[in-house]
C-alpha positions as semicolon CSV with decimal commas, in nm:
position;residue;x (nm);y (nm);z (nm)
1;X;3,614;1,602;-0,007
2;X;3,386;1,416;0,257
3;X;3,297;1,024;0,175
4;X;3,122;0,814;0,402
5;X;3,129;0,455;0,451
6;X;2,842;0,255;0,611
7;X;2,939;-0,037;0,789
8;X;2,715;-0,354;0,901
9;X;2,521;-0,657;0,764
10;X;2,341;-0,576;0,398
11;X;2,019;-0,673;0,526
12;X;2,034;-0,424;0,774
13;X;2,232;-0,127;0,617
14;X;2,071;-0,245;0,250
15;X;2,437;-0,342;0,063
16;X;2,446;-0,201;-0,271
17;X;2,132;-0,095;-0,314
18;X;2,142;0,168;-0,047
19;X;1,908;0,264;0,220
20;X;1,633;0,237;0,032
21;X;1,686;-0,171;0,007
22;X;1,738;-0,193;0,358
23;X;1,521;-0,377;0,644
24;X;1,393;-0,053;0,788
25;X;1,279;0,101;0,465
26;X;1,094;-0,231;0,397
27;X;0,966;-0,312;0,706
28;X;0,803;0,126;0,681
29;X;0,679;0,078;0,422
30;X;0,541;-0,248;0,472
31;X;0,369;-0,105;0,857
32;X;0,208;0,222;0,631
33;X;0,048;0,018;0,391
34;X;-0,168;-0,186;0,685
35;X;-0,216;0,142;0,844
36;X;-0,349;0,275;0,505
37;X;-0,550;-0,039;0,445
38;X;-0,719;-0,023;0,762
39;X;-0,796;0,293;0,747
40;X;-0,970;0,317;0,376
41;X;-1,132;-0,001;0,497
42;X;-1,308;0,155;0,814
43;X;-1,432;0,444;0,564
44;X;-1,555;0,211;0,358
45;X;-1,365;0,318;0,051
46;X;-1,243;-0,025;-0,053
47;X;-1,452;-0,155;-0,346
48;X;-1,514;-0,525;-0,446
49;X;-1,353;-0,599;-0,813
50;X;-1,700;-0,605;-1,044
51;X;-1,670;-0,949;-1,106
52;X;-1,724;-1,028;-0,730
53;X;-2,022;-0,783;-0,693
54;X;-2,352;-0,871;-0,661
55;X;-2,603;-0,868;-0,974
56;X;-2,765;-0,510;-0,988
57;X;-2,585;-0,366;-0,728
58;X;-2,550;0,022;-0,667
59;X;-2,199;0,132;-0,634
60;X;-2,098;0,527;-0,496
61;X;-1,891;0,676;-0,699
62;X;-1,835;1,054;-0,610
63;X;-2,172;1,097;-0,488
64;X;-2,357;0,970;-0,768
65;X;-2,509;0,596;-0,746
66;X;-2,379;0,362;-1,075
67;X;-2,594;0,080;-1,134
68;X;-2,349;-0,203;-1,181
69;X;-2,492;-0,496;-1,406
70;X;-2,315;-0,800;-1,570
């Protein structure tokens, strides 16, 4: 039978929880999500919440306009 041990701080090697709790997974994930961000943001695909929108203002949804009111 083959076992492995990983060695090396917690914060670095994520302890208990595995590689999935580690510094590298969080700091990935962490690097994607501005990368997503910025990207939907340049398309134009990020939407104010309705209570910040404007009176009366036309929202694109999947081609077809939405009058938004309060």
């Amino acid at each position: 039978m083959i076992t492995s041990k990983i060695e090396g701080a917690e914060w670095f090697t994520g302890g208990q929880f595995g590689p999935e709790g580690s510094i590298q997974a969080t700091l990935f994930c962490l690097i994607l999500t501005v990368i997503l961000l910025v990207l939907s943001h340049k398309e134009g695909k990020i939407l104010k919440p309705y209570w910040h929108q404007e009176k009366g203002l036309k929202t694109k949804i999947n081609d077809n306009e939405m009058l938004v009111t309060k």
